[in-house]
Each structure stands twice: as structure tokens, then as C-alpha cells.
C-alpha angles and dihedrals in degrees: 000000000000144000113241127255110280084209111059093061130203129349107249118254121253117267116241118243125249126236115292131278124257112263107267103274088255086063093055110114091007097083089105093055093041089048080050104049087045086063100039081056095044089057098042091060100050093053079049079061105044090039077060096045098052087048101061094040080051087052097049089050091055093052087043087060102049084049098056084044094056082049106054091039090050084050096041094043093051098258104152112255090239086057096061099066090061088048084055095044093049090055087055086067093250119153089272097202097056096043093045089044078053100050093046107054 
């Protein structure tokens, strides 16, 4: 790594930009529907979000069910209560064999 070259000074500031261009010819007349076009889209991608969003909360109830469902049916079935928390481990994806050797011990 080296220092920079005391001689060549300092790098020169960037300009600042003028106004803005006119709107292509095409464009004149056409600034409203474009303004309305910009806010339909802007809406539509927001409900594109929250349907999203509702999709994958649907999703983690539905995992939330079958869960409680796992649960009731371990509890129900005899399995011992210090047994549940490595079923529910191994559902996470977790290397199942360390973590049960672990919790074991």
C-alpha cells in the first residue's frame, strides 16, 4: 500500500448538476398519466408486499399447527417430556446426531 502523491494535490470536487432536462417531446402532455401510472404502480406493489406478507404468516401458522399437532400426538403417544425438545430440533434442520449426543449427556 502506498501514500498518495503529495504533488498531485487534491482530487477535484464534484461538479454540481444543473437543472434538469425537459421531458423527451413524446412525454409532452402525457406528465398526469404518467403521474397516474407512477401511483397505480406504487400501490400495486405494495398489495404485491402484504399479499407476501400474508402468505408467508399463513405459511408459519400452518407449520405452527402441525407442531402443536406433533406435540399433542408425542404426549399423547408416551414419548418422555425431555425427548420432545430433540424431535423439534431435528425439524429445525440441525445436525440432529450432535445436538441429540449434547442433550443427552
Amino acid at each position: 500500500m502506498t501514500l498518495p502523491d503529495p504533488n498531485r494535490g487534491q482530487p477535484p470536487l464534484p461538479q454540481p448538476m444543473g437543472p434538469m432536462p425537459a421531458p423527451p417531446s413524446q412525454w409532452q402532455g402525457a406528465e398526469e398519466s404518467m403521474r397516474n401510472w407512477l401511483v397505480a404502480k406504487s400501490e400495486e406493489d405494495k398489495r404485491k408486499q402484504e399479499e407476501e406478507k400474508t402468505r408467508q404468516e399463513g405459511l408459519r401458522l400452518e407449520q405452527r399447527k402441525i407442531e402443536q399437532s406433533m406435540l399433542r400426538d408425542s404426549m399423547q403417544g408416551g414419548v418422555p417430556p425431555q425427548l420432545l425438545p430433540i424431535m423439534f430440533a431435528g425439524m429445525g434442520g440441525a445436525n440432529l446426531t450432535n445436538l441429540s449426543v449434547e442433550w443427552l449427556q
